[in-house]
Every structure is written in structure tokens, then in C-alpha cells.
C-alpha positions in Angstrom: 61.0 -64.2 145.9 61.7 -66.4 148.9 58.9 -66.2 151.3 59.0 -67.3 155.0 55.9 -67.3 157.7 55.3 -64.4 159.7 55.7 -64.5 162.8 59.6 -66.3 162.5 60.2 -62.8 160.0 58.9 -60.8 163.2 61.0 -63.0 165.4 64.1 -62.8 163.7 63.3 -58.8 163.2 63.0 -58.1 167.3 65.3 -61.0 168.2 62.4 -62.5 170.0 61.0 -65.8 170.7 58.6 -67.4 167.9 56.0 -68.3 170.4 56.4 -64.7 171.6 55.7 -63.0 167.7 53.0 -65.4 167.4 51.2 -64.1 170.4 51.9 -60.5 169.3 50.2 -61.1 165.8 47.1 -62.9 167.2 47.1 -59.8 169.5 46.5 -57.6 166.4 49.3 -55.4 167.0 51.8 -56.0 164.2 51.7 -54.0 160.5 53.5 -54.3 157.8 53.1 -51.5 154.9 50.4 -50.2 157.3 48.5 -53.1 156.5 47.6 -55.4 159.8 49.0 -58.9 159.7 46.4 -61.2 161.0 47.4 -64.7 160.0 51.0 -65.9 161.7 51.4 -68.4 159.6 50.8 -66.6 156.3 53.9 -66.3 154.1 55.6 -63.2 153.3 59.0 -61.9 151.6 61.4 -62.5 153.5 62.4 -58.7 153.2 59.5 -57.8 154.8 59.7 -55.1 157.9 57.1 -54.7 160.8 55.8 -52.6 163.1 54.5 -53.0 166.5 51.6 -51.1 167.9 52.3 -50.1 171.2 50.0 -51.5 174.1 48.8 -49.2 177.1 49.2 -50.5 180.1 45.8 -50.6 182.3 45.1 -48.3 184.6 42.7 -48.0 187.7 40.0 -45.9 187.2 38.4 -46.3 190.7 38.9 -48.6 193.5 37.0 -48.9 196.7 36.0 -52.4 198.8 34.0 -53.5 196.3 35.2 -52.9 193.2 37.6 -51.9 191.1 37.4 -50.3 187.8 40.2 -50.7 185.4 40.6 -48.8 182.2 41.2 -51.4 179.5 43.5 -51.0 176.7 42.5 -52.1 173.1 44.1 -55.0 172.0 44.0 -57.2 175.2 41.4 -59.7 176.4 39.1 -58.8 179.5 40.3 -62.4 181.0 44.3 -60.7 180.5 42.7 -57.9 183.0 41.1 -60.5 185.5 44.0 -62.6 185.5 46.4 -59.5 186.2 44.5 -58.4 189.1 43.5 -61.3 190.2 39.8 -60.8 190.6 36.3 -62.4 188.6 34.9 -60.0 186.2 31.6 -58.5 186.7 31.3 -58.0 183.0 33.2 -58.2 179.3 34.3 -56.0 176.8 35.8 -57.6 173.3 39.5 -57.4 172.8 39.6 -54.1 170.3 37.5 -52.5 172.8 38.7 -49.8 175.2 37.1 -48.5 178.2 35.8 -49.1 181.8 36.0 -52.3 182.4 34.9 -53.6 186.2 36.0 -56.3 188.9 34.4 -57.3 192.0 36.1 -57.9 195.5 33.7 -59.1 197.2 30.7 -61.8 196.7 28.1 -60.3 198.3 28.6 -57.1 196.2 28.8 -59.2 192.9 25.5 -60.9 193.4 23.8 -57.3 193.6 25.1 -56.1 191.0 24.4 -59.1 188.5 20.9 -58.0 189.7 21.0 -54.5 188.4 22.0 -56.0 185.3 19.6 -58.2 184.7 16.9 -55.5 186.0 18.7 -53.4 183.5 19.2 -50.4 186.1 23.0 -50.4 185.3 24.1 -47.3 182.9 26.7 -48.2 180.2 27.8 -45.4 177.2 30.2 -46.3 174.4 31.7 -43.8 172.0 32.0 -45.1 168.4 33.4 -43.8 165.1 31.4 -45.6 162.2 31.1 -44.8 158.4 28.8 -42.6 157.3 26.5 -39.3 158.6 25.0 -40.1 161.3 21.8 -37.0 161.1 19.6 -37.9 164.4 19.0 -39.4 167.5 17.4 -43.2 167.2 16.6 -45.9 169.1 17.8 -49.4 167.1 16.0 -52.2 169.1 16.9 -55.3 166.3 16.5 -58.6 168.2 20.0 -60.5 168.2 20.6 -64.0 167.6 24.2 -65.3 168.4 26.2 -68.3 166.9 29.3 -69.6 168.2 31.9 -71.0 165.7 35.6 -71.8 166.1 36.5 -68.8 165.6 34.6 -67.0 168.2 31.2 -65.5 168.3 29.2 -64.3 165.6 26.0 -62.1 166.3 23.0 -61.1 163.9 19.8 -59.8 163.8 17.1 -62.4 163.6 13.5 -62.5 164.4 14.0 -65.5 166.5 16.8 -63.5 168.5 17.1 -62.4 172.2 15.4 -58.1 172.6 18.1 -55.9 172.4 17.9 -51.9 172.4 20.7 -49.7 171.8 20.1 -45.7 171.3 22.5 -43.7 169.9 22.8 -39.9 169.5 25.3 -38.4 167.1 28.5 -35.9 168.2 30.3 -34.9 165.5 30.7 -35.7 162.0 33.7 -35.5 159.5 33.3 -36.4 156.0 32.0 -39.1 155.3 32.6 -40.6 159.2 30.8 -39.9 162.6 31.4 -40.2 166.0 28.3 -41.3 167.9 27.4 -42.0 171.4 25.2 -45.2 172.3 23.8 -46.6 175.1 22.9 -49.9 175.6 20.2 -51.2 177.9 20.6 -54.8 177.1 24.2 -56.0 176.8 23.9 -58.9 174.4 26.9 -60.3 172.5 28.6 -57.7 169.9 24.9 -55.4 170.2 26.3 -52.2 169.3 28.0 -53.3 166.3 25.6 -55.5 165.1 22.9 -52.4 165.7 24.9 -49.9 163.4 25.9 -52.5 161.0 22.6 -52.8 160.5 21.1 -49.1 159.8 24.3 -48.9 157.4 26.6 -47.7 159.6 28.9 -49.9 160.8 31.8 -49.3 163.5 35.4 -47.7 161.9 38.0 -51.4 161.8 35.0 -53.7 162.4 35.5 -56.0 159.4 33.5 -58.7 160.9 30.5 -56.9 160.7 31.3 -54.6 157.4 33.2 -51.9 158.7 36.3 -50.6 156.4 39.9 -51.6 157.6 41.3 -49.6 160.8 44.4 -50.1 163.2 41.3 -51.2 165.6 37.5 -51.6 166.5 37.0 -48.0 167.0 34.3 -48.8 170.0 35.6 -47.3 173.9 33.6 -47.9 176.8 33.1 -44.1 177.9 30.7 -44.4 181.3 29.5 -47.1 183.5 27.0 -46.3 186.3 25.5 -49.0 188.7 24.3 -48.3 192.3 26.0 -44.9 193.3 29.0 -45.3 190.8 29.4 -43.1 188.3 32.7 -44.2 186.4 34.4 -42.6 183.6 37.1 -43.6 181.3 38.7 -41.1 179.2 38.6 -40.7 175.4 41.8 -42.4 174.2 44.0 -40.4 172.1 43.0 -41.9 169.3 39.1 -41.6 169.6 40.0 -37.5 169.6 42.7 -37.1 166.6 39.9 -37.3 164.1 42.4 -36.5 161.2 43.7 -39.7 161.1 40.5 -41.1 160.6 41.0 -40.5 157.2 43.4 -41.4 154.0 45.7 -39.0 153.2 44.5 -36.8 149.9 47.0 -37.2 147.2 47.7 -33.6 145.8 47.0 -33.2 141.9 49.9 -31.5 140.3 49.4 -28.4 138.1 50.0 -28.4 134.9 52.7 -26.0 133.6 51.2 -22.5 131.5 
């Protein structure tokens, strides 16, 4: 069968530019059979059909004179959000990651705050779905250790890492999947995933760090508190329909008396 790369089949599908289907791939947001294509380049039939996740757009949580707080969709970069408002960012979230996501407006405000961070006064609560039953309540403080590559940062627990303590409380489980909450009072590179992937529970669509195949990350950025804010981002619709979290059961058929 005649093969063709990726993102000229998506091109040629939504009559867009090449450069444009390239970008959507490397975004993460393009299936095919339900499967995510992540390499443009990669060759497929040419009778191949795609889909295209649709992006939120962002949305302001909060906005005063010294901040604003934006509600970051999955699938685009925290540097997307700065450049679209046109402001620095006061801290990151990785690209599958949703949630509260905050810009400063003004220096003398920014300063401050890098100061509750690094006195670790600053609140920040993630919900996550990961594999596994998640029982109790524990505190994961692994010491993290991170590596850049060319493809982008790699974390891992090391005894020659930086302290990093994440606790995390369970909500809800469903089969063989939780939901957890976990709060982080150290905000070191990829923490919270590195942290479950290492008591065996690693985060629903983190592949990096072991987690089974999903759309996304399944991570969101739930509450952010610093000085007297107190900033909440919704669950996204996806974090609530729980169903889809898993396969769908094949039914047996019964055998005819």
C-alpha cells in the first residue's frame, strides 16, 4: 500500500497548509483510529483519516493590577499563554497540563511573589487520574534529579537530586483507576509525576513516565493561593466523565439452548 507522511495526509484532508498540520501534530491533537499521531513525518496509508482534538480557548480566571490568572487549556505551551497576553509568567505548567496558570503586570509584585515561592508559602493543588487504587493519604518526598536532552526534560528520583515533597490524598476511585488530589510544596521539574510514578502509580497518558496511553496527561492545576489570592480553576470536562476513563467492555455473546 502506498504510504505518504503525515502531516501532507492531514493537509490534504483539511485543505490546510503543511506547515500548519505539522504544528497541529507536534501539538498532540491529531488521532487516527483513536490512536494519537505523534511523529509528522512518520508514514502512513495514504487512505488514512484523522481527527482533530478540539482546543479551548483560555480563559481569565481573575484579573486585578497585579495579576492575571488564566485558565490554561491542555495541549498548548505556557509561553503560547504569555505571548497571547503579552505579559512574563510567574510560573509554568507543561503543555498536557490544564489549570491556573498566572502572569504578573507589574515588577514590584513579581519580585514578592518569587519570594513566596522560594519561602514555599505559595499553595498549589493538582487533580490527577493515575492507574491504580490509591487507599490513603501519603506524603512522597523522593529527591528529584533533572536531565535535559533534546527532546526536552527528563526528571528522576536520585539520591543526589534537589528535596521535593508532594502529598497526595485520594478522591475517588474506579476500577482499577483513581483520582487523587496532590499538593506540592516544592515545584521542581515534572515532581508530581515523577512522585506517583514512583509509588506505582503513575499519571492516566503520561507515557514518559509509565503511564498507559490517554488523549492527554490527565494532571489539571485545580487551586493556586499566594498572598491573599485564592484562585480556582474548574475541573475540565474531561477530569469529571470518569466513564471514558475506561475501554469499552466487549459483550460475550450467549450461546444458543
Amino acid at each position: 500500500m502506498k504510504k505518504e507522511k503525515a502531516y501532507i495526509l492531514l493537509a490534504r484532508q483539511e485543505g490546510i497548509s503543511n506547515r500548519k498540520a505539522k504544528e497541529l501534530i507536534d501539538k498532540g491533537v491529531v488521532y487516527s483510529h483513536d490512536r494519537k499521531i505523534k511523529i509528522a513525518r512518520g508514514l502512513m496509508p495514504v487512505n488514512s483519516r484523522f481527527k482533530i482534538e478540539e482546543v479551548p480557548e483560555p480563559q481569565i480566571l481573575f484579573e486585578d493590577e497585579n495579576l492575571v490568572a488564566v485558565d490554561k487549556p491542555p495541549y498548548t505551551t505556557s509561553e503560547e499563554i504569555a505571548r497571547r497576553f503579552k505579559l512574563p509568567l510567574l510560573h509554568r505548567l507543561d503543555k498536557e497540563t490544564s489549570g491556573v496558570l498566572v502572569l504578573t503586570k507589574n515588577e514590584e509584585f513579581r519580585q514578592k511573589a518569587v519570594e513566596e515561592f522560594k519561602n514555599r508559602r505559595v499553595y498549589k493543588e493538582y487533580l490527577a487520574w493515575v492507574t491504580g487504587i490509591v487507599p490513603e493519604p501519603m506524603e512522597i518526598d523522593f529527591p528529584i534529579k533533572v536531565i535535559k536532552t533534546r527532546s526536552g526534560a527528563i526528571a528522576k528520583v536520585a539520591p543526589d537530586g534537589e528535596e521535593a515533597v508532594t502529598k497526595v490524598e485520594p478522591i475517588l476511585a474506579f476500577r482499577t483507576k483513581s483520582k487523587v488530589k496532590a499538593v506540592i510544596e516544592t515545584g521542581r521539574t515534572h515532581q508530581i509525576r515523577v512522585h506517583l510514578a514512583e509509588v506505582g502509580h503513575p499519571i492516566i497518558g503520561d507515557t514518559r513516565y509509565g503511564g498507559p496511553e490517554y488523549k492527554r496527561v490527565m494532571l489539571h492545576h485545580h487551586r493556586f493561593k499566594l498572598f491573599n489570592y485564592d484562585i480556582i480553576s474548574p475541573e475540565p470536562e474531561d477530569f469529571i466523565m470518569r466513564e471514558q476513563m475506561e475501554p469499552p467492555r466487549r459483550r460475550k455473546k450467549r450461546r444458543k439452548k
